[in-house]
N, CA and C atoms of all chains as a GROMACS GRO file, in nm:
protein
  582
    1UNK      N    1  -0.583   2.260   0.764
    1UNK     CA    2  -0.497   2.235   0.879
    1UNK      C    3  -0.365   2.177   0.830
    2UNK      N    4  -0.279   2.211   0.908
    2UNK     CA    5  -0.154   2.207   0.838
    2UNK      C    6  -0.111   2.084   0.953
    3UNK      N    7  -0.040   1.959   0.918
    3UNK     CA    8  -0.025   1.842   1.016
    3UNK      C    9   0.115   1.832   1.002
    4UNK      N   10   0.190   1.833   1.120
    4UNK     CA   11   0.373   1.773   1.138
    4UNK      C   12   0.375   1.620   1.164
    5UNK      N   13   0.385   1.544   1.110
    5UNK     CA   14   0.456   1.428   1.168
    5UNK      C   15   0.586   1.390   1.156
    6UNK      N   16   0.661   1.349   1.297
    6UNK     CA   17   0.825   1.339   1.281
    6UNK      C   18   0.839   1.188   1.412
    7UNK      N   19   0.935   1.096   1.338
    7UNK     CA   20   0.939   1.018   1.391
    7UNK      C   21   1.048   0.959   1.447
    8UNK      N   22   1.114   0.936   1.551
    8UNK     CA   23   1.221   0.903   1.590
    8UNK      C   24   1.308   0.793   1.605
    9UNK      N   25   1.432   0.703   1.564
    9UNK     CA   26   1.507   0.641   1.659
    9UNK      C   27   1.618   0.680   1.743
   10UNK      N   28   1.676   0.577   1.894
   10UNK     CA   29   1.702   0.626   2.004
   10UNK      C   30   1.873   0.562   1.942
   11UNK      N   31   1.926   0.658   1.994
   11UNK     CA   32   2.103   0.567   2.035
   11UNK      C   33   2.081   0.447   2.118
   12UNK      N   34   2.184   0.366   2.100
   12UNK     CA   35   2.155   0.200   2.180
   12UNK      C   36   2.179   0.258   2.310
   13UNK      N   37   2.242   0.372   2.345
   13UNK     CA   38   2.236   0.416   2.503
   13UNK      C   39   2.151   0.516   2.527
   14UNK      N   40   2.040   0.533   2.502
   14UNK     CA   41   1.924   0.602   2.544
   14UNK      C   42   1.843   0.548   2.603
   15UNK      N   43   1.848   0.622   2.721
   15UNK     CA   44   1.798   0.465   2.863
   15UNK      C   45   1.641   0.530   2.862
   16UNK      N   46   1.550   0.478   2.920
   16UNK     CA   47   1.402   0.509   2.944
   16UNK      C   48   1.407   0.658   3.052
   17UNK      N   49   1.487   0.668   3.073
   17UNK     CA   50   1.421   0.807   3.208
   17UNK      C   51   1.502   0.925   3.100
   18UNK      N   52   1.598   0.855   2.984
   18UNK     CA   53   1.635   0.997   2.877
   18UNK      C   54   1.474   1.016   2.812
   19UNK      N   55   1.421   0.897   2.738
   19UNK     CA   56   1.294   0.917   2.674
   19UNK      C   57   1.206   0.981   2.753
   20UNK      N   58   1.168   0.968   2.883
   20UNK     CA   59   1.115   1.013   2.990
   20UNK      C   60   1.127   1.158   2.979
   21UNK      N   61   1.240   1.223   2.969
   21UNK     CA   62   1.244   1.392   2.995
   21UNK      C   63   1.216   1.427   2.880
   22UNK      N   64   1.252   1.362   2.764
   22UNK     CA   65   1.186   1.404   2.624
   22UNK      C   66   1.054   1.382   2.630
   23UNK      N   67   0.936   1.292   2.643
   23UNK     CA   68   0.816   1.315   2.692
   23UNK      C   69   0.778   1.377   2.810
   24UNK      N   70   0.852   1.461   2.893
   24UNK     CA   71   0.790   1.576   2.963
   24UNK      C   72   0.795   1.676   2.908
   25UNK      N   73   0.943   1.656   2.839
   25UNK     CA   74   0.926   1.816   2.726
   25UNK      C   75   0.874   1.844   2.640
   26UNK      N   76   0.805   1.761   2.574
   26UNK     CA   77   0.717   1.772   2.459
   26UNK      C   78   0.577   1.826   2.534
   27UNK      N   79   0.550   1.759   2.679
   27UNK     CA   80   0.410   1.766   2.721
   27UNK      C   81   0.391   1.917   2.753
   28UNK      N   82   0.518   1.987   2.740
   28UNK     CA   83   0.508   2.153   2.792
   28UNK      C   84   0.498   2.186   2.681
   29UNK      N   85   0.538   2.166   2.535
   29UNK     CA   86   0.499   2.221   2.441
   29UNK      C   87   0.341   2.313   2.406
   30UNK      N   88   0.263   2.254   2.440
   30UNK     CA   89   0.156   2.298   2.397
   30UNK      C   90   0.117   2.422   2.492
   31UNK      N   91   0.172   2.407   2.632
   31UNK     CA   92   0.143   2.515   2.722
   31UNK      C   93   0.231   2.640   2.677
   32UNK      N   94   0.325   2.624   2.601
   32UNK     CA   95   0.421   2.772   2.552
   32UNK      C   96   0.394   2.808   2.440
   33UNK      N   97   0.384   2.684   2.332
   33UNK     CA   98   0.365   2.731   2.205
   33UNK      C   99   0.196   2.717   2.143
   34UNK      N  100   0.117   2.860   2.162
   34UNK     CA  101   0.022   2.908   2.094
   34UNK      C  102  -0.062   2.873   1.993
   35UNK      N  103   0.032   2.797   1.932
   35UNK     CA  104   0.005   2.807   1.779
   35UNK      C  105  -0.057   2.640   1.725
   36UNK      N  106   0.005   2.538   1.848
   36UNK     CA  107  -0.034   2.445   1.892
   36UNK      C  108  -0.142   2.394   1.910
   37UNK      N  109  -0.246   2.347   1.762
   37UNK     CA  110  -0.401   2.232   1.821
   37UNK      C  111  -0.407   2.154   1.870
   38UNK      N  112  -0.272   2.033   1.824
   38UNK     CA  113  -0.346   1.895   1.869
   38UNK      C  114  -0.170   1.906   1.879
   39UNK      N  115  -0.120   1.743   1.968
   39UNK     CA  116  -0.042   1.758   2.002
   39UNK      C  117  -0.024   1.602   2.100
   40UNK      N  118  -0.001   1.485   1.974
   40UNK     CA  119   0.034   1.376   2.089
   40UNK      C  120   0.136   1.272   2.007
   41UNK      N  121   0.191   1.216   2.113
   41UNK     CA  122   0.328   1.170   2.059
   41UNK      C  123   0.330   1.069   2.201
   42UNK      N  124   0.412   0.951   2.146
   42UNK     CA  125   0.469   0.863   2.206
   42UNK      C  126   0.554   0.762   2.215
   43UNK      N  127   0.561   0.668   2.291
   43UNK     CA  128   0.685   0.549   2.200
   43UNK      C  129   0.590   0.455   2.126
   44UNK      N  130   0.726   0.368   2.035
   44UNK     CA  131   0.627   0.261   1.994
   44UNK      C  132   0.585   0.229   2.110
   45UNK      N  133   0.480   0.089   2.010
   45UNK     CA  134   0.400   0.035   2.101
   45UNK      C  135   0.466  -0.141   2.072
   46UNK      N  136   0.592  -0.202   1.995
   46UNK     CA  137   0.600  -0.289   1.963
   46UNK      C  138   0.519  -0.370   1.932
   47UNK      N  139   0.425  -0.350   1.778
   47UNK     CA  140   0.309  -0.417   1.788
   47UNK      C  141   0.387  -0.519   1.636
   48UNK      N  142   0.491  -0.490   1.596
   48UNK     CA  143   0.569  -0.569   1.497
   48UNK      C  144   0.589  -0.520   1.371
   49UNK      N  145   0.485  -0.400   1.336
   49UNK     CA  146   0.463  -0.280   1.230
   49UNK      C  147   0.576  -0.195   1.240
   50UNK      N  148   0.657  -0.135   1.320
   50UNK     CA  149   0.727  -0.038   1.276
   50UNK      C  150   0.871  -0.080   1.292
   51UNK      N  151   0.965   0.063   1.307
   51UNK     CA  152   1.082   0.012   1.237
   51UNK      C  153   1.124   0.188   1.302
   52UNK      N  154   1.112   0.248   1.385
   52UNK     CA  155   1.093   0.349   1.495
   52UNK      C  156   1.093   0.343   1.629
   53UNK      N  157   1.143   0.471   1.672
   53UNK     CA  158   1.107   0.432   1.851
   53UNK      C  159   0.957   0.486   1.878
   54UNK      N  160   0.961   0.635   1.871
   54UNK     CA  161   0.871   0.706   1.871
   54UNK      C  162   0.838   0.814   1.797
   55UNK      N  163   0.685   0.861   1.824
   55UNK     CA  164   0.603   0.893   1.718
   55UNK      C  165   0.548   1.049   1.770
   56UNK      N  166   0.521   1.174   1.678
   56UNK     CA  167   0.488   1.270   1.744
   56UNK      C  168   0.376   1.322   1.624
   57UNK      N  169   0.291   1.358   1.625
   57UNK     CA  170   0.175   1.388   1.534
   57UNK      C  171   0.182   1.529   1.608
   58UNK      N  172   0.167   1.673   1.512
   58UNK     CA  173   0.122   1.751   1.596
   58UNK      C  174   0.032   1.914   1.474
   59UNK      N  175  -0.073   1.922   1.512
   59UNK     CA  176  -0.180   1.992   1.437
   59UNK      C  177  -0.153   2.150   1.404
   60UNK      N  178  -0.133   2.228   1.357
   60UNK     CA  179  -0.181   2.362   1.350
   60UNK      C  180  -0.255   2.424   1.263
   61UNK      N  181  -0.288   2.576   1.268
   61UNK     CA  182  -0.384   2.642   1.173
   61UNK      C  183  -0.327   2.606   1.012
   62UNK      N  184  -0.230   2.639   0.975
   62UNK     CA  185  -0.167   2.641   0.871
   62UNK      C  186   0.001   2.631   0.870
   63UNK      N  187   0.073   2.648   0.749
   63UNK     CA  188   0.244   2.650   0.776
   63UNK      C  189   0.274   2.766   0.850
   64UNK      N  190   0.228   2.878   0.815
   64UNK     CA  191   0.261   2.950   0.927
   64UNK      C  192   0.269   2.923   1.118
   65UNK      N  193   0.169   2.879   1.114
   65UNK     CA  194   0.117   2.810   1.270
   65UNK      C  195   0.253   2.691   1.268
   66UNK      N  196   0.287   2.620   1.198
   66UNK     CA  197   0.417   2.503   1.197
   66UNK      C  198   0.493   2.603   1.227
   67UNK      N  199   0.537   2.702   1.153
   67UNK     CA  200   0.691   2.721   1.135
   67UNK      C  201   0.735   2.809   1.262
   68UNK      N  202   0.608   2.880   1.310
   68UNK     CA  203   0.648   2.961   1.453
   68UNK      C  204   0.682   2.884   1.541
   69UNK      N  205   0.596   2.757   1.498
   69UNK     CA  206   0.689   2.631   1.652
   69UNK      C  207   0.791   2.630   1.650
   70UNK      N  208   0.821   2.580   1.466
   70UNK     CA  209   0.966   2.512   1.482
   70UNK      C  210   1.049   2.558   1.509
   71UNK      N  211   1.056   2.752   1.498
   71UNK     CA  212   1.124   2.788   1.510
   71UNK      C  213   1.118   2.870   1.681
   72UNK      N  214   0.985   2.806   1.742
   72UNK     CA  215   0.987   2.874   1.896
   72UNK      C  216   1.124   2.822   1.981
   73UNK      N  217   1.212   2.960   2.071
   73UNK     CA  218   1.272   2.884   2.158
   73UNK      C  219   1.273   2.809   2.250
   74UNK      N  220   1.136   2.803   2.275
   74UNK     CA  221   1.118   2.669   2.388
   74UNK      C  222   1.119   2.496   2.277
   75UNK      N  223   1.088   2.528   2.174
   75UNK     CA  224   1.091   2.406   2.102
   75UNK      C  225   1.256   2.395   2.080
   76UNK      N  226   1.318   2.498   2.003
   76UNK     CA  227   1.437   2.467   2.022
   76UNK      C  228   1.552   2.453   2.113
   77UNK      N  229   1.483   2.491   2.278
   77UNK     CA  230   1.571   2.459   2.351
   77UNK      C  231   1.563   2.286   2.391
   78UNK      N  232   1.442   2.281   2.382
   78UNK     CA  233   1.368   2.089   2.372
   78UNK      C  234   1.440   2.043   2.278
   79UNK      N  235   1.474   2.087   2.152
   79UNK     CA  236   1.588   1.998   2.049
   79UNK      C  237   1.707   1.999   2.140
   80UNK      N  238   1.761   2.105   2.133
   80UNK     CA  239   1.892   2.082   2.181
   80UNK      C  240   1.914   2.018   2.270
   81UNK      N  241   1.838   2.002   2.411
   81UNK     CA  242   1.904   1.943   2.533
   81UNK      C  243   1.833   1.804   2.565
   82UNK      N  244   1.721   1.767   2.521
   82UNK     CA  245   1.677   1.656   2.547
   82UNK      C  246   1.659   1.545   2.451
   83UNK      N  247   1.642   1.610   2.332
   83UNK     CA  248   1.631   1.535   2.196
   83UNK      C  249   1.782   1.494   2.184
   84UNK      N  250   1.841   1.613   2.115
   84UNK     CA  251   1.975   1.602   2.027
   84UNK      C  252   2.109   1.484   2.091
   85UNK      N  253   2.045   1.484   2.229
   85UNK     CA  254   2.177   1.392   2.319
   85UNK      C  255   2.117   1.248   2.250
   86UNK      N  256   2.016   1.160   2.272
   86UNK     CA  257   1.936   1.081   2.228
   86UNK      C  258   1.926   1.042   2.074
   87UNK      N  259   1.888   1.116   2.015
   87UNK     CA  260   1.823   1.056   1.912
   87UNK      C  261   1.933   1.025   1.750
   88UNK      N  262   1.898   0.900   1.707
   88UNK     CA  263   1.991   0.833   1.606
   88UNK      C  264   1.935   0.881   1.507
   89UNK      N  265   1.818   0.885   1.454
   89UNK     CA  266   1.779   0.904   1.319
   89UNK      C  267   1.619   1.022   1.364
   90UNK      N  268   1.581   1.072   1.243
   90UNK     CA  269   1.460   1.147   1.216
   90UNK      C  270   1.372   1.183   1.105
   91UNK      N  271   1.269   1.112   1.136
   91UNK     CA  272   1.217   1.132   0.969
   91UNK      C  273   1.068   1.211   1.004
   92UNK      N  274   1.052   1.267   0.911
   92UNK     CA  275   0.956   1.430   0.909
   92UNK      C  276   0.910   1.455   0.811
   93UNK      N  277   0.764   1.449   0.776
   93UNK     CA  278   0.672   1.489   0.678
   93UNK      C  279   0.570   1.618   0.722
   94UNK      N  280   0.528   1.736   0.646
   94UNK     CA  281   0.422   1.819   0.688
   94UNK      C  282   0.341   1.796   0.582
   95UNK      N  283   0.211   1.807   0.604
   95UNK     CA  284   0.082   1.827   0.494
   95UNK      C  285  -0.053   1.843   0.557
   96UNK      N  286  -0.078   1.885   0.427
   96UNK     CA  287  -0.263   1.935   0.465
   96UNK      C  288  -0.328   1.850   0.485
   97UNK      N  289  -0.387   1.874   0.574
   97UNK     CA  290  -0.510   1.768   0.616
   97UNK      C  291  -0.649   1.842   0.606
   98UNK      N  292  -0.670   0.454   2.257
   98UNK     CA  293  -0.686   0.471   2.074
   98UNK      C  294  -0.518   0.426   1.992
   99UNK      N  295  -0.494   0.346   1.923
   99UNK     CA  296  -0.393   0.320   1.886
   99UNK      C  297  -0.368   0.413   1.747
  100UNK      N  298  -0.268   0.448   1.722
  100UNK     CA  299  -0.225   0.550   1.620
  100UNK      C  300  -0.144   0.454   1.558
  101UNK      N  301  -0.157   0.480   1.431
  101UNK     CA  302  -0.045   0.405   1.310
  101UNK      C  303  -0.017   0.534   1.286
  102UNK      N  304   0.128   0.551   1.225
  102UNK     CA  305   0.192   0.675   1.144
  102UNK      C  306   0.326   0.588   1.063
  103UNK      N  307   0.271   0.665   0.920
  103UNK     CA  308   0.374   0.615   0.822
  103UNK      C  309   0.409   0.662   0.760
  104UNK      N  310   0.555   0.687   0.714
  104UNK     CA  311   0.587   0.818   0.601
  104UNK      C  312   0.692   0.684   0.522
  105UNK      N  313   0.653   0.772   0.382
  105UNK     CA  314   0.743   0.721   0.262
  105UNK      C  315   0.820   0.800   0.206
  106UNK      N  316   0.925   0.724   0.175
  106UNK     CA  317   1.000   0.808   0.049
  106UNK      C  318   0.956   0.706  -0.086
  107UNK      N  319   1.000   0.827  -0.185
  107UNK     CA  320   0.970   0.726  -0.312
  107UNK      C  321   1.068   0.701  -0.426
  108UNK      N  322   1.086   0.610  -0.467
  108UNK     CA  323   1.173   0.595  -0.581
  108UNK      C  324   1.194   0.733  -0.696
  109UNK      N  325   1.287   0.753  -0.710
  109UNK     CA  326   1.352   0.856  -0.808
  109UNK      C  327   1.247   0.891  -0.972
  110UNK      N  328   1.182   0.742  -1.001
  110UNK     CA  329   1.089   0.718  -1.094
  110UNK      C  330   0.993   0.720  -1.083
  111UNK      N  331   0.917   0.713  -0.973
  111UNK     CA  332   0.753   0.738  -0.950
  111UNK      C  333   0.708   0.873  -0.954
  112UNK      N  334   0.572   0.850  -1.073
  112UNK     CA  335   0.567   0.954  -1.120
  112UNK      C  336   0.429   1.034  -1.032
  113UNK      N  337   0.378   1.149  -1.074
  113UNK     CA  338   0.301   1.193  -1.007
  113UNK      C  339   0.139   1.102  -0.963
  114UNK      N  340   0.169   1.053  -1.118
  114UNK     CA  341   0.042   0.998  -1.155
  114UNK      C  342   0.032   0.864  -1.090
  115UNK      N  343   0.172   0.803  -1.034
  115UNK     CA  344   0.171   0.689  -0.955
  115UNK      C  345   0.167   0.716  -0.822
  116UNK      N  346   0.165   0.808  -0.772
  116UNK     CA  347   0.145   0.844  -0.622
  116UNK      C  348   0.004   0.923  -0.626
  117UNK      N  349  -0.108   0.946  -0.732
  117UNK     CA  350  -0.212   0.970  -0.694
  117UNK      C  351  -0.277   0.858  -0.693
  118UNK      N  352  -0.237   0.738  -0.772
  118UNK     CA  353  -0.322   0.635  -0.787
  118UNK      C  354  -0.311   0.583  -0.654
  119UNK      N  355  -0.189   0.577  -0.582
  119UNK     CA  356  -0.149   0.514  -0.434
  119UNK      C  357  -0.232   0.610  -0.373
  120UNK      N  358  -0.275   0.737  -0.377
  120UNK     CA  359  -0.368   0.788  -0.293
  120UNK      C  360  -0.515   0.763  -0.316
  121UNK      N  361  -0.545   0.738  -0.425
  121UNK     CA  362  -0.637   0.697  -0.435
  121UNK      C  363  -0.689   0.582  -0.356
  122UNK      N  364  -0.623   0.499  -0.394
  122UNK     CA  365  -0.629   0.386  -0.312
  122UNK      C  366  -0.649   0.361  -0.163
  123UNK      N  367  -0.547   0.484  -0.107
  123UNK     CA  368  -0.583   0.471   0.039
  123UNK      C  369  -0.730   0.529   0.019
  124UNK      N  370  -0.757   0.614  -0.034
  124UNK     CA  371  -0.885   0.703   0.036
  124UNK      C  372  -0.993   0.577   0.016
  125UNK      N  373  -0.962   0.424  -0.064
  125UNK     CA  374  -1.087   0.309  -0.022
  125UNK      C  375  -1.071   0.263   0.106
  126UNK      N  376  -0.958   0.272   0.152
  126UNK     CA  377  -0.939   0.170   0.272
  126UNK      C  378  -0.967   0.221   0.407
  127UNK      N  379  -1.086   0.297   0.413
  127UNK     CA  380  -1.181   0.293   0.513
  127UNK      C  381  -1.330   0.274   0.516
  128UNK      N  382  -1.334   0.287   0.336
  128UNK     CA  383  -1.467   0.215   0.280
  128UNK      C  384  -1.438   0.069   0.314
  129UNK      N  385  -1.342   0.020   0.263
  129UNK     CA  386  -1.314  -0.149   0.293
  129UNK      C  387  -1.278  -0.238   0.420
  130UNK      N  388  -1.247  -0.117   0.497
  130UNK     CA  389  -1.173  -0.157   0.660
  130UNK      C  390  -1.278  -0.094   0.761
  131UNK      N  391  -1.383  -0.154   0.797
  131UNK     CA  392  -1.441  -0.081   0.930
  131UNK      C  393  -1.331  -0.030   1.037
  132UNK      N  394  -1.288  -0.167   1.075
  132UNK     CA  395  -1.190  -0.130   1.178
  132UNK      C  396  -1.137   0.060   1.174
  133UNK      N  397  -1.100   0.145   1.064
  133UNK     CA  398  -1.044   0.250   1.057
  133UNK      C  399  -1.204   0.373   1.112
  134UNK      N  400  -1.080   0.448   1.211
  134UNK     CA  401  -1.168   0.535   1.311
  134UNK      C  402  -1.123   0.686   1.223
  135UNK      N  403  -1.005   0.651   1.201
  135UNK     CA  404  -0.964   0.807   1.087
  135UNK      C  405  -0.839   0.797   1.032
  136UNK      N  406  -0.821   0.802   0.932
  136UNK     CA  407  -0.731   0.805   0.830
  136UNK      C  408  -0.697   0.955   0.768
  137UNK      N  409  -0.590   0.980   0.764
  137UNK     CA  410  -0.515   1.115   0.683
  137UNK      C  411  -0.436   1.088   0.632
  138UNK      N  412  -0.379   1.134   0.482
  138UNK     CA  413  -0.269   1.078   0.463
  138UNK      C  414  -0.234   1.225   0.323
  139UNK      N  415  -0.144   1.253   0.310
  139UNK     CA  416  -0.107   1.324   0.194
  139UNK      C  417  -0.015   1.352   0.137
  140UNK      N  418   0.086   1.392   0.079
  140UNK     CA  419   0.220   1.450   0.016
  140UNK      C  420   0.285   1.560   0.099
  141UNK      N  421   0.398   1.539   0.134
  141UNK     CA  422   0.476   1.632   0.179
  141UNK      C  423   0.429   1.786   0.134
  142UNK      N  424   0.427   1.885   0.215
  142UNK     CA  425   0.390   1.976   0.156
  142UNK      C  426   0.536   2.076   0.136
  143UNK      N  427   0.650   2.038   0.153
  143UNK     CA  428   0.764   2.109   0.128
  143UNK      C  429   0.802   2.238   0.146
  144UNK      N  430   0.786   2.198   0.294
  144UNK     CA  431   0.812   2.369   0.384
  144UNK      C  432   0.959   2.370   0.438
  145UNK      N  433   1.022   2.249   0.398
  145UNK     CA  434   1.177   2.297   0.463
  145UNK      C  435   1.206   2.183   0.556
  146UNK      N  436   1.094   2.162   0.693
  146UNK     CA  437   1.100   2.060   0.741
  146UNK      C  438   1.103   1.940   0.749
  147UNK      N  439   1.130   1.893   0.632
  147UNK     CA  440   1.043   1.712   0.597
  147UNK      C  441   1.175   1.663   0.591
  148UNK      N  442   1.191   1.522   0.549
  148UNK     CA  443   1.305   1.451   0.470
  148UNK      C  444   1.246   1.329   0.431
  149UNK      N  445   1.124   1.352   0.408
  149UNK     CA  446   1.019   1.196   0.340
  149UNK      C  447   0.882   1.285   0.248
  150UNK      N  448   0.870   1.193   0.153
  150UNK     CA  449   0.753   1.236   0.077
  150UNK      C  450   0.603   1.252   0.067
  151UNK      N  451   0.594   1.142   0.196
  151UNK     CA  452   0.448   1.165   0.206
  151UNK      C  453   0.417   1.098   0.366
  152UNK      N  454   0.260   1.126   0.402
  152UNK     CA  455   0.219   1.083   0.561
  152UNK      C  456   0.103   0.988   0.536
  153UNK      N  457   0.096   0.913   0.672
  153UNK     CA  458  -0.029   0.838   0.678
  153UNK      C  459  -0.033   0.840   0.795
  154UNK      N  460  -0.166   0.906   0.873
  154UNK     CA  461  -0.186   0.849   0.984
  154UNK      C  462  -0.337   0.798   1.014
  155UNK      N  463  -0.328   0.689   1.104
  155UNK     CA  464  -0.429   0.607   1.072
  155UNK      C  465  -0.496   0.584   1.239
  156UNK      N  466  -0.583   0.613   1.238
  156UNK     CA  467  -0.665   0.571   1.438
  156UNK      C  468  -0.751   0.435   1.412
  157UNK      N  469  -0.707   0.343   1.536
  157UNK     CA  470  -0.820   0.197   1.540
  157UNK      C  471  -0.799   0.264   1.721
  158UNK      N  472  -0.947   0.205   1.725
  158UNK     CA  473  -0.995   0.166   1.920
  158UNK      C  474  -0.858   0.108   1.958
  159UNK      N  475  -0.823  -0.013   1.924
  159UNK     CA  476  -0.633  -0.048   2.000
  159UNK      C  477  -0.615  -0.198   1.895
  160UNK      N  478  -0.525  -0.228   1.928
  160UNK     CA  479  -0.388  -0.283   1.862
  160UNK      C  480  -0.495  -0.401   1.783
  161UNK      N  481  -0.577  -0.454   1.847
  161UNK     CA  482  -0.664  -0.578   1.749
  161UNK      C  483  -0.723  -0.508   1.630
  162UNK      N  484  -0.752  -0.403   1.600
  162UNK     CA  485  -0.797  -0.306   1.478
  162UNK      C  486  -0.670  -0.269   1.435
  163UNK      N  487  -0.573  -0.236   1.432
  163UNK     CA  488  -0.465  -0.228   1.358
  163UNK      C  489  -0.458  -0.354   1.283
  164UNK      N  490  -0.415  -0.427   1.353
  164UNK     CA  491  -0.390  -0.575   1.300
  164UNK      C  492  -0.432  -0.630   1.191
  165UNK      N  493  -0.625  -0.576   1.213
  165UNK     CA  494  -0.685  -0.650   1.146
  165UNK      C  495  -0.687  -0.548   1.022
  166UNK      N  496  -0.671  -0.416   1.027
  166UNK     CA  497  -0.623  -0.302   0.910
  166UNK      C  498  -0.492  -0.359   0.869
  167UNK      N  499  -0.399  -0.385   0.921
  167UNK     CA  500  -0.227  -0.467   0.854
  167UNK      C  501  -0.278  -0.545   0.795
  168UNK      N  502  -0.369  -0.661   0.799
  168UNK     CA  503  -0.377  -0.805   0.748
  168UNK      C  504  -0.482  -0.822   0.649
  169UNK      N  505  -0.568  -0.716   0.657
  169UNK     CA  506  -0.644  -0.699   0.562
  169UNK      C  507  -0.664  -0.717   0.408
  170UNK      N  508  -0.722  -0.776   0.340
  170UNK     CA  509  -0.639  -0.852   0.228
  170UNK      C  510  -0.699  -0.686   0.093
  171UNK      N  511  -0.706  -0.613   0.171
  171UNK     CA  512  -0.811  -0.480   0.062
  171UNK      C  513  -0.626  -0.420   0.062
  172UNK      N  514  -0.561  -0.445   0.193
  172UNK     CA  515  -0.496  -0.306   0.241
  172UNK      C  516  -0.345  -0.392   0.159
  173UNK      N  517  -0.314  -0.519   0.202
  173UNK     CA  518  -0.271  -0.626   0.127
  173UNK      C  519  -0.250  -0.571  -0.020
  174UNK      N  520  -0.370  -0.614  -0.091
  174UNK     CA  521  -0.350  -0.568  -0.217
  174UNK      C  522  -0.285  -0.453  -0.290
  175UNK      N  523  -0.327  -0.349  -0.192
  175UNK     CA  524  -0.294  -0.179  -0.181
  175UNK      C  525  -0.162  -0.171  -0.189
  176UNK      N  526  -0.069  -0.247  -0.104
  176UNK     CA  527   0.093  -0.221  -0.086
  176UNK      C  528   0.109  -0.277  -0.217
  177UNK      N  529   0.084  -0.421  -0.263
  177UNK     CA  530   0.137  -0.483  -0.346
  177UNK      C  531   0.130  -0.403  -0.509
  178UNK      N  532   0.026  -0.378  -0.512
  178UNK     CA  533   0.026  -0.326  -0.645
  178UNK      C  534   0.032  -0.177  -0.648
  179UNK      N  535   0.016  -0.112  -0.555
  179UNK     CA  536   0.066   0.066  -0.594
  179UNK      C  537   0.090   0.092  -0.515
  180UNK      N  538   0.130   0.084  -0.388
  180UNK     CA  539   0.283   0.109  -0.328
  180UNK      C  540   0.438   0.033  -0.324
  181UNK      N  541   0.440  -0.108  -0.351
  181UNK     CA  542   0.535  -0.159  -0.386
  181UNK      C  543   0.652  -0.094  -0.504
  182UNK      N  544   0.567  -0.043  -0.596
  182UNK     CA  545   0.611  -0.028  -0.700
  182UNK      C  546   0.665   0.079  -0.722
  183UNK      N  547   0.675   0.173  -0.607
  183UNK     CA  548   0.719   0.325  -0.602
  183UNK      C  549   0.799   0.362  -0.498
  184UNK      N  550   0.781   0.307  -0.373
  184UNK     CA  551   0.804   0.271  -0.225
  184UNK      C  552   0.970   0.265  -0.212
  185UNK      N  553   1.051   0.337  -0.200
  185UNK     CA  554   1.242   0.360  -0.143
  185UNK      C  555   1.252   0.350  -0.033
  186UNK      N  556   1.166   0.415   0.070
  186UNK     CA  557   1.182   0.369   0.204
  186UNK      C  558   1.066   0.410   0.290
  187UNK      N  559   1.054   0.330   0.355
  187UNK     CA  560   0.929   0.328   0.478
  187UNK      C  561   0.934   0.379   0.663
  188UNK      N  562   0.877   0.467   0.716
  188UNK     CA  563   0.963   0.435   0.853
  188UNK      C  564   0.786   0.422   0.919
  189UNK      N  565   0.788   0.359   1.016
  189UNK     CA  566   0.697   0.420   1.080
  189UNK      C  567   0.640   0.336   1.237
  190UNK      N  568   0.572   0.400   1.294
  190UNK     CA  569   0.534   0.386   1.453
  190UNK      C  570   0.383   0.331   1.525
  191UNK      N  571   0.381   0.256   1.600
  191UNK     CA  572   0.236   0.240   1.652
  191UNK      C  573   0.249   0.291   1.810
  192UNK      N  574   0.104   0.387   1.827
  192UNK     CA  575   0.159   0.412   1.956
  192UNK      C  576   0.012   0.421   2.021
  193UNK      N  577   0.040   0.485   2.119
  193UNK     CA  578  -0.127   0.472   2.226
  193UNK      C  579  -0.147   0.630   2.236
  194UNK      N  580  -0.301   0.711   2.208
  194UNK     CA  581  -0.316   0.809   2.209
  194UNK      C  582  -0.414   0.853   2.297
   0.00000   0.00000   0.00000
């Protein structure tokens, strides 16, 4: 199984109802993109451990199964209009699990 | 279910053989940590998408099992002596799954 994890911080003006449409758009992810096992993500939880806003874990068959996401246009219309206004930084690892 | 997720980058000098020993290491710290419900963790697999070297993601029941996985003097030891020593940058998130 091939695993994405990508993790986010927000611009100091990224109000909660911007994070809000970015967690509805992610929650449609899995209903468009196919290729999609597992699939959960959220904000921190301010537990004093991180150094992030939020967190997105998400599963497929293999890199192939990744790369059709990344490159699905419903994922990339989710970058562009809900992410890209928002987000300050991004950090992103894939590997086998 | 609380989710830990952690990605590293690593110093320019850490060698292969110092990031298996750091894996090694994690793969005790669910022999040594009840608290841990599931642990994954591995090396970037270098598909294009990443901009960090490696993942950890880690499941406790909620935030008092994290804690007691953070404070843990097994997991303690673990940073200090083979991840300290390789470790450029850290990002990472606690969230609710």
């Amino acid at each position: 199984m091939l695993r994405h994890v990508a993790l986010f911080c927000w611009k100091l003006d990224a109000s909660e109802s911007d994070v809000r449409a970015f967690s509805d758009g992610l929650a449609e992810m899995p209903v468009q993109i196919p290729e999609i096992r597992s699939y959960r993500f959220g904000p921190d939880a301010s537990l004093g451990g991180s150094n992030d806003d939020f967190a997105l874990v998400a599963d497929f068959d293999d890199a192939a199964g990744y790369q059709r996401y990344a490159e699905h246009p419903a994922h990339r219309h989710l970058i562009a209009t809900l992410l890209m206004p928002i987000v300050a930084g991004r950090h992103a690892v894939q590997y086998e699990v």
